[in-house]
C-alpha positions as CSV (number, residue, x, y, z in Angstrom):
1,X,0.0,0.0,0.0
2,X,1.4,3.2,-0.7
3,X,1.1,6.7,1.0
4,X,-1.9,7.7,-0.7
5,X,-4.3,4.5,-0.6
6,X,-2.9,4.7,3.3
7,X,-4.2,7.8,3.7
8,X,-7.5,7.2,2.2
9,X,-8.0,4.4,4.3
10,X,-7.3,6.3,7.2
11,X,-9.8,9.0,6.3
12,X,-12.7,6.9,5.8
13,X,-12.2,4.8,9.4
14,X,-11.6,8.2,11.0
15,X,-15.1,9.4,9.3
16,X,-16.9,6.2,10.1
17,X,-15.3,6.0,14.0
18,X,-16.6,9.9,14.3
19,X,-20.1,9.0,13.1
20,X,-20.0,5.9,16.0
21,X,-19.0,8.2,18.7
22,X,-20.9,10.8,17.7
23,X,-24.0,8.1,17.7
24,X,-23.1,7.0,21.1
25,X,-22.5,10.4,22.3
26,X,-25.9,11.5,21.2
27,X,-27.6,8.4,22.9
28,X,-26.2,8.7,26.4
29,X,-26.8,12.4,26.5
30,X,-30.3,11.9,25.0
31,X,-30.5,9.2,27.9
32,X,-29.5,11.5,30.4
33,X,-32.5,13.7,30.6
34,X,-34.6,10.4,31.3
35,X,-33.0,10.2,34.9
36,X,-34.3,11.4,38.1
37,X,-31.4,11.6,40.5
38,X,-29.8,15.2,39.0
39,X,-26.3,14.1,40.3
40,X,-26.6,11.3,37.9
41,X,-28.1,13.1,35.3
42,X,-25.4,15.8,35.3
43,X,-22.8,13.3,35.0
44,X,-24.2,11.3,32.7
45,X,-25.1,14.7,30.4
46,X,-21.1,15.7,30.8
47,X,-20.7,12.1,29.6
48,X,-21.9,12.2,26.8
49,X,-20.9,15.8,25.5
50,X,-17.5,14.7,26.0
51,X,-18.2,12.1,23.7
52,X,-19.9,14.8,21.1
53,X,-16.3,16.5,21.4
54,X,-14.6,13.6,20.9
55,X,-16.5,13.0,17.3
56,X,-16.6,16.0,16.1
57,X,-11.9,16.1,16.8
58,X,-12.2,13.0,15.2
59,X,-13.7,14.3,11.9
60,X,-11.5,17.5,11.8
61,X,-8.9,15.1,12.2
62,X,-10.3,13.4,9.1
63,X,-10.5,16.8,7.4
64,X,-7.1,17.5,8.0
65,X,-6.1,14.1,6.7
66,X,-8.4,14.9,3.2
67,X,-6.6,18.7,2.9
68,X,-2.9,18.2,4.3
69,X,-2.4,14.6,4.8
70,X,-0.4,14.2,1.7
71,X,1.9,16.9,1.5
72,X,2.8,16.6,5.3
73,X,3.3,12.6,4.1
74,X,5.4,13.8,1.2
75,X,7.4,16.1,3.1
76,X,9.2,13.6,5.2
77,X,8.5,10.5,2.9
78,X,9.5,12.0,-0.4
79,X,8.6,9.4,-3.0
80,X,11.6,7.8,-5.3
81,X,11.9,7.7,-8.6
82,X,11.2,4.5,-10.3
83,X,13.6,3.4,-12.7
84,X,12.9,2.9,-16.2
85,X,13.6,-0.6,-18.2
86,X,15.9,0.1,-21.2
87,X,16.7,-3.3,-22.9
88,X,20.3,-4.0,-22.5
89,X,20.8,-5.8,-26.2
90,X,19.7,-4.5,-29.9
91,X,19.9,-7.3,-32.1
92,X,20.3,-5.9,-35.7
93,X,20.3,-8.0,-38.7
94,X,23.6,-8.8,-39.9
95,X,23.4,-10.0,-43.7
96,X,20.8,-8.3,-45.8
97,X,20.1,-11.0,-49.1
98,X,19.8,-9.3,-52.3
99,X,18.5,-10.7,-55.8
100,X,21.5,-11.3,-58.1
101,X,19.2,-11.3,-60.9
102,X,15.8,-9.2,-62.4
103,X,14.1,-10.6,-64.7
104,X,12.9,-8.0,-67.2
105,X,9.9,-9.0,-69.7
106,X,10.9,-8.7,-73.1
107,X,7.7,-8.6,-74.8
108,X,4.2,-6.7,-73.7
109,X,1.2,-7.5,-75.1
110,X,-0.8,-4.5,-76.5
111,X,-4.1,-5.0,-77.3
112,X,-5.3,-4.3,-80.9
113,X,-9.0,-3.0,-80.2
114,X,-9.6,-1.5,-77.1
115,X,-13.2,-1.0,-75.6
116,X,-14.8,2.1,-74.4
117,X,-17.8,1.7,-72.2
118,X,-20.6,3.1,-73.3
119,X,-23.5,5.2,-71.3
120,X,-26.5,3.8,-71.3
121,X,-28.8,6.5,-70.0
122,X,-31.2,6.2,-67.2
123,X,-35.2,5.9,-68.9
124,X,-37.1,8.7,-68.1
125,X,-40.7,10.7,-69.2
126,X,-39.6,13.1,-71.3
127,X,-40.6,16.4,-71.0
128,X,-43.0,16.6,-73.7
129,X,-44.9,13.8,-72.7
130,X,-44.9,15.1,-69.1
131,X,-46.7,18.0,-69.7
132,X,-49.6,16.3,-71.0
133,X,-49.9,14.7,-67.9
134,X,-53.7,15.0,-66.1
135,X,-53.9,13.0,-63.2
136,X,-53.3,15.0,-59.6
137,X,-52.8,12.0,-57.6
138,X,-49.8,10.6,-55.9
139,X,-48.2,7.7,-57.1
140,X,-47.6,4.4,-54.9
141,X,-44.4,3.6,-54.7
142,X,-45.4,0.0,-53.5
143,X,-47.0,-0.7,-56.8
144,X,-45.5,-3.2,-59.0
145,X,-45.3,-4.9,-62.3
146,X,-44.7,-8.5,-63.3
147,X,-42.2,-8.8,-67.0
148,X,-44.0,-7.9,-69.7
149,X,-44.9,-10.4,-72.5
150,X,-45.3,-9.5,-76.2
151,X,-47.9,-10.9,-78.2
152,X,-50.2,-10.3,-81.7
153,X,-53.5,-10.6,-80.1
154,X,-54.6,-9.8,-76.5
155,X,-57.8,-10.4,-76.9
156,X,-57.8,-13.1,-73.8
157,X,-55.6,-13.1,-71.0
158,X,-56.2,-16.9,-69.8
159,X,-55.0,-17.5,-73.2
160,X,-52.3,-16.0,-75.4
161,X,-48.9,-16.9,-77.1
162,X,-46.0,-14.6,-76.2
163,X,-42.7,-14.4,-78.1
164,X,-39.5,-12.3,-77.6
165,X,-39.0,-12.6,-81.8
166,X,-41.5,-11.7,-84.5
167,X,-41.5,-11.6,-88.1
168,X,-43.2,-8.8,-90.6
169,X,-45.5,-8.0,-91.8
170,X,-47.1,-6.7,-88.2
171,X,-49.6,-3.9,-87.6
172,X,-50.3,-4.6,-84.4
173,X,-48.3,-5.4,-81.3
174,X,-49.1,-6.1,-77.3
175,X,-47.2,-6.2,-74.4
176,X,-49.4,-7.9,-71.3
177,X,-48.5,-7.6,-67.6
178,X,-49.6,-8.2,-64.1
179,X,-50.0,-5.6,-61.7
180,X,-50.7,-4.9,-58.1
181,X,-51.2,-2.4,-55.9
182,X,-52.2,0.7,-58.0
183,X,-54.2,3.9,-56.9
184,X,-57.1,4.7,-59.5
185,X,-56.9,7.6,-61.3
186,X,-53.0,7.6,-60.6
187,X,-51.1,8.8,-64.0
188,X,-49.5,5.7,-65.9
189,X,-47.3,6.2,-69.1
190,X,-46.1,3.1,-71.6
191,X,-43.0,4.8,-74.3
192,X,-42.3,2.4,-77.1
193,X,-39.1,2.8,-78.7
194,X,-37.4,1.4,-82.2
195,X,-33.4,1.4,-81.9
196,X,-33.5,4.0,-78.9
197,X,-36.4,6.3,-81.2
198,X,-39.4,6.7,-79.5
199,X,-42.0,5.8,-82.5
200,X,-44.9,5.3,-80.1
201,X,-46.6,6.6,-76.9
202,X,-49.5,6.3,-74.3
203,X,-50.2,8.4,-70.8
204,X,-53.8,8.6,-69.4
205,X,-55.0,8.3,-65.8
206,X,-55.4,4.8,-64.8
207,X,-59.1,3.6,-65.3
208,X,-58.1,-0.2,-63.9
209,X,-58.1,-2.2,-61.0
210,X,-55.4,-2.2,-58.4
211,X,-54.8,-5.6,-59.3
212,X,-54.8,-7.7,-62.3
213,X,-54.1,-7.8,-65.8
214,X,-52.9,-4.9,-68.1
215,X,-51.7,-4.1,-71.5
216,X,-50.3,-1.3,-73.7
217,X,-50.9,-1.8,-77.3
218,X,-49.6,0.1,-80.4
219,X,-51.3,-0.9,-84.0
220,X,-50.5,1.1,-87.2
221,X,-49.6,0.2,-90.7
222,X,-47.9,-2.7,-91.6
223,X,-45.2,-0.1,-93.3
224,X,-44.5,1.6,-89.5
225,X,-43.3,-1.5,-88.2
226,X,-40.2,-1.4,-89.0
227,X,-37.7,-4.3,-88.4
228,X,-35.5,-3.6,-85.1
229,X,-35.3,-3.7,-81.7
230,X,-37.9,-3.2,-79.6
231,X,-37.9,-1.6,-76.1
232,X,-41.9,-0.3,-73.9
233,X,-41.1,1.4,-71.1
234,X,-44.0,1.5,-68.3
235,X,-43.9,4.2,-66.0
236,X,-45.9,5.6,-63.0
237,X,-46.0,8.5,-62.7
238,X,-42.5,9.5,-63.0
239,X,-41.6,6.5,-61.5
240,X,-40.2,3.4,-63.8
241,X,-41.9,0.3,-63.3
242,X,-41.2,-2.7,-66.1
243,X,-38.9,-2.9,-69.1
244,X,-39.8,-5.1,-72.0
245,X,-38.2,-6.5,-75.5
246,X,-38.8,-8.0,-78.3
247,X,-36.9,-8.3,-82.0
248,X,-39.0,-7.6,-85.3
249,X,-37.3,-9.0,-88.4
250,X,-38.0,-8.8,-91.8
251,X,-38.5,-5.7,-93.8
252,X,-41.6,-3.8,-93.3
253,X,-43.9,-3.7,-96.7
254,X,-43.3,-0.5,-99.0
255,X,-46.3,2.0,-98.3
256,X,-48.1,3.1,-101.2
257,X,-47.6,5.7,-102.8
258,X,-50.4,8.4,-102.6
259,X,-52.0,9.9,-106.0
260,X,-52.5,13.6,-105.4
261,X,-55.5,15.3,-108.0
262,X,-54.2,17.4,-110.4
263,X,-56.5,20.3,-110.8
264,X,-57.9,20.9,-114.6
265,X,-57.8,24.0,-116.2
266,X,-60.7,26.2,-115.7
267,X,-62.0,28.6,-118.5
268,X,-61.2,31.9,-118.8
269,X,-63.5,34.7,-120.5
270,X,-62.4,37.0,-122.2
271,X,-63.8,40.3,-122.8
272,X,-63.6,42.4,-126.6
273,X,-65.1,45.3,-128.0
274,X,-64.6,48.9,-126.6
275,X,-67.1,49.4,-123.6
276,X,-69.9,51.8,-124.1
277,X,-69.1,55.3,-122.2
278,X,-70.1,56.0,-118.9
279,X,-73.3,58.3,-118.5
280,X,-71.5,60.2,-116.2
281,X,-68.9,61.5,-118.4
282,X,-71.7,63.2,-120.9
């Protein structure tokens, strides 16, 4: 134990001994004033002031300890210094191995093409179509769509053939999904693009279920379909949902050409003879 745990220690017995005898000081003066005999009482009162007295030197005496106990302790126990371990032997290594030969590479491959990623931008509404938006109300952002799957005819949902690869002539394509958890009247868009060109479009408020089947459609003439890839993009609100493919091959069929009327002449009059004079001018 060193001087300062010993001087703790000491202050908390001399704090706990002064609350004792201050306890049993207390007590037999307290008990004093129960006696009749007032000799007796007198001394028993004296008693236990002493005792009082001899508490409360006891907790100065702690209070001393707690203020100057350590710097009196100090002053004739001055502490030592302890001494520090420094290690006595530095082993250092004595042979350091070096390579007697590099090997240098005589030939470094180079590659002829070298490819550059390209960005593939993040599908959005675009403006145009955005403005033409009606519906005020908030989209879910729990609804969801199931992959979509192309087909020629829609007509029945228990029963259709879906392809990712057609052939033309086409004028009329589907793309059928499942969907859940959509608000009515929520705004729902569908973008069909050819080769990254958007060739076809639909945005209306949604007049479905908030579960089921769905569609998007796009018909036109057999010419518009033109042979490609094929990309629909659903969105809600401004929110992406589904992306869907398919491949049209074959060359679309030449459109007609269009036979504009050419206007006939009309007959002219014309007008000979000198006109008679004007009554005015006689």
């Amino acid at each position: 134990m060193d001087i300062r745990a010993g001087i703790i220690a000491t202050i908390v017995l001399s704090t706990v001994g002064a609350l004792l005898v201050f306890r049993a000081g207390y007590r037999a003066w307290m008990s004093a004033r129960r006696l009749t005999f007032y000799r007796i009482k007198r001394q028993r009162e004296r008693a236990g002031l002493f005792t009082i007295l001899g508490a409360l030197l006891l907790f100065g005496f702690s209070v001393m300890l707690y203020f100057y106990g350590e710097p009196v302790a100090y002053h004739y126990f001055p502490p030592s210094l302890t001494p520090s371990l420094t290690p006595t032997i530095t082993l250092s290594p004595t042979i350091t191995l070096s390579p007697t030969i590099t090997l240098t590479p005589t030939i470094t491959n180079t590659p002829s093409v070298t490819d550059t990623p390209t960005i593939t931008p993040t599908p959005f509404v675009p403006p145009a179509i955005e403005a033409l938006f009606e519906s005020e109300v908030t989209p879910n952002p729990n609804a969801v769509f199931s992959p979509l799957q192309f087909t020629e005819n829609c007509s029945n949902f228990n029963d259709f053939t879906s392809a990712t690869v057609f052939q033309n002539p086409i004028d009329y394509m589907c793309a059928v999904f499942t969907y859940d958890q959509m608000l009515p009247n929520v705004q729902w868009t569908a973008l069909w693009y050819r080769d990254g060109e958007l060739v076809h479009y639909e945005t209306i408020p949604w007049d479905g279920e908030t579960g089921g089947f769905g569609f998007t459609e796009w018909q036109a003439t057999a010419a518009d379909f033109l042979p490609g890839t094929y990309e629909v993009q659903i969105f809600v609100g401004l929110d992406l949902k589904v992306i869907g493919q398919f491949l049209l091959e074959g060359d679309a069929p030449t459109p007609l050409p269009t036979v504009s009327p050419t206007p006939s002449p009309s007959p002219t009059v014309t007008v000979t003879g000198t006109p008679p004079p004007n009554q005015a001018d006689s």
